[in-house]
C-alpha positions in Angstrom: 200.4 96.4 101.1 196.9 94.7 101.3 194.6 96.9 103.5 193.5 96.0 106.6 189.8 95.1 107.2 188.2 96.6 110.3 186.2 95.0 112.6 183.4 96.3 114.4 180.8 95.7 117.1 177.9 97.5 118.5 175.7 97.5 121.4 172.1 98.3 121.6 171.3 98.7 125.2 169.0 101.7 126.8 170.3 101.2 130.2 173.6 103.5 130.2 175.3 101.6 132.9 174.9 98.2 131.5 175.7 99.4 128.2 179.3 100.3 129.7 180.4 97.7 131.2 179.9 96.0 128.0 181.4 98.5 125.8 184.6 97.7 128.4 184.3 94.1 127.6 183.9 93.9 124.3 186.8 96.7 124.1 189.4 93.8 125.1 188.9 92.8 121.4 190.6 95.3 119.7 187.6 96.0 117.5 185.7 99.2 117.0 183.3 99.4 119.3 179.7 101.4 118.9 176.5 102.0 121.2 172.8 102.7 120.6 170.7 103.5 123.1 167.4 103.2 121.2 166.7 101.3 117.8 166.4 104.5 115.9 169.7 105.3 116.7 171.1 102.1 116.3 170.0 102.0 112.5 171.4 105.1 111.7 175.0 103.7 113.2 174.4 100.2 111.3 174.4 102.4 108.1 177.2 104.0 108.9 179.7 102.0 111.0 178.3 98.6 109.2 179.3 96.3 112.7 179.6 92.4 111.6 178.3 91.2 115.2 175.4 93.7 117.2 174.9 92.7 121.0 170.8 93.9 120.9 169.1 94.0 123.9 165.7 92.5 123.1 164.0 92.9 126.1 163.9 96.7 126.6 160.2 98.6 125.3 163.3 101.8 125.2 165.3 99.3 122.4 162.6 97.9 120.9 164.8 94.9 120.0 162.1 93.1 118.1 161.3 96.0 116.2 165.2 96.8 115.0 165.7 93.1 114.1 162.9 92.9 112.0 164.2 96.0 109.8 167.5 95.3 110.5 167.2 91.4 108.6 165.4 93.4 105.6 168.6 95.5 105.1 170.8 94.5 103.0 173.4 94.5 104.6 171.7 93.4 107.7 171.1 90.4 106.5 174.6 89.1 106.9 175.1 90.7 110.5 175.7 89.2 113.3 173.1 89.7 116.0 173.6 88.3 119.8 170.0 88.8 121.4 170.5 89.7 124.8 166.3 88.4 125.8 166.5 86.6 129.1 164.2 83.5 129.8 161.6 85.4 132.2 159.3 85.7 129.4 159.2 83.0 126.8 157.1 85.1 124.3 160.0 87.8 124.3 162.5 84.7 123.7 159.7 83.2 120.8 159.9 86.6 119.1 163.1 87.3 119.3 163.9 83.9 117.6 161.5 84.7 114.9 162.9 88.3 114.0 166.1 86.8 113.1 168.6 86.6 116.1 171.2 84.5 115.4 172.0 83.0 119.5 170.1 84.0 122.2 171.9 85.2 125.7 170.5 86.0 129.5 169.6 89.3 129.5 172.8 90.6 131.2 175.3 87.3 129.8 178.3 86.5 131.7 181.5 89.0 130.2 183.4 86.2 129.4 180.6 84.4 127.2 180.1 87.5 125.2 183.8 87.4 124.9 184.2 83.8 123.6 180.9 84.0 120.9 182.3 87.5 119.7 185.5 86.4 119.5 184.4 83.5 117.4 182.5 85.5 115.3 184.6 87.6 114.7 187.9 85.0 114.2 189.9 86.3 117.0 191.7 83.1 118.7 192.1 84.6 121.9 192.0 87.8 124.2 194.1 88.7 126.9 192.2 90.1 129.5 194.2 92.9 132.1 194.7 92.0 135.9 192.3 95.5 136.4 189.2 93.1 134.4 189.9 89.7 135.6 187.8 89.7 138.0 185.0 91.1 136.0 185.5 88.5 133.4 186.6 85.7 135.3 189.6 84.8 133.8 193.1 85.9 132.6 192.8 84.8 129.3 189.5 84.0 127.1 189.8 81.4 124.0 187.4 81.8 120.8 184.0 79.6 120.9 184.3 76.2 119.1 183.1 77.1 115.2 180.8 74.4 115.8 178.9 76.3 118.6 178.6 78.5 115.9 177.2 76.9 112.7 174.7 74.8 114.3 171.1 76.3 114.6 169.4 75.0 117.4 165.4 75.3 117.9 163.0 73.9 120.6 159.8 74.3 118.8 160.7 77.8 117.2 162.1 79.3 120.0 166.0 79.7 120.3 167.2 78.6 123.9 168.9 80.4 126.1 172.6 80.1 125.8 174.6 80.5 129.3 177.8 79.1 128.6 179.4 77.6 125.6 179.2 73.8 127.5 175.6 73.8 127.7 175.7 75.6 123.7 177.5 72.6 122.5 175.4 70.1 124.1 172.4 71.5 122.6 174.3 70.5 118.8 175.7 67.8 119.5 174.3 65.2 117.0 171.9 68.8 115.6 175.3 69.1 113.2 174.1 70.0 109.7 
């Protein structure tokens, strides 16, 4: 019997409240789910629990989401991670420097649940999630379909700075005709 490959996710978010509601989200994925509150803690759970997608808050001076990303792309296995920077577009030099450490899409600082849903469901290569009656009105729907592969692959830049993604539409606008 081939052995099943687990699947995990963490969160690196200071703000305790925030960081549940997404640990409730991201639990309709059936993945394992892990938090940080702080970037020292997070690297100690990236060596252990290995997550393929993080969801970094790269905002917070608690985080210090620049800071993690910069050691975390020097890891080995960091390198290969997945990392959804969660950086708002209030200030364009947090945005700038979060592009630069390595992030692989960019997010509003507190993203829509069912847009972290969709990218990490992508990611991750789960087609779809069915969201309970109790959570469709946090997410906003009753049932949330995996992002497009090519919202995925393409890498898009203005000047070196990663936009903002708010929704998948205005991600695939962005690459259309950027396809490598």
């Amino acid at each position: 019997m081939p052995k099943r490959i687990r699947k995990a996710v963490m969160i690196v978010e200071h703000d305790s409240k925030r960081r549940k509601e997404l640990y409730e989200v991201l639990r309709l994925t059936r993945v394992d789910v892990f938090s940080a509150v702080d970037s020292e803690a997070a690297m100690e759970t990236v060596r252990r629990e290995q997550p393929e997608l993080i969801l970094l808050n790269m905002y917070s001076r608690e985080t210090n989401g620049i800071e993690f990303l910069k050691q975390l792309r020097c890891f080995g296995l960091g390198q290969k991670m997945i990392v959804l920077g969660m950086a708002g577009d209030e200030d364009p030099e947090i945005q700038r420097a979060a592009s630069l450490a390595g992030a692989d899409k960019l997010l509003e600082r507190k993203p829509a649940p069912h847009l972290v849903l969709e990218l990490v469901a992508a990611y991750l290569g789960i087609q779809k999630i069915e969201v309970p009656t109790r959570m469709v009105k946090e997410v906003g729907t009753r049932e949330v379909k995996a992002a497009p592969r090519e919202a995925l692959d393409a890498d898009v830049l203005e000047g070196d700075t990663k936009p903002i993604i708010k929704s998948i539409g205005t991600l695939l606008r962005l690459t259309d005709g950027r396809r490598r």
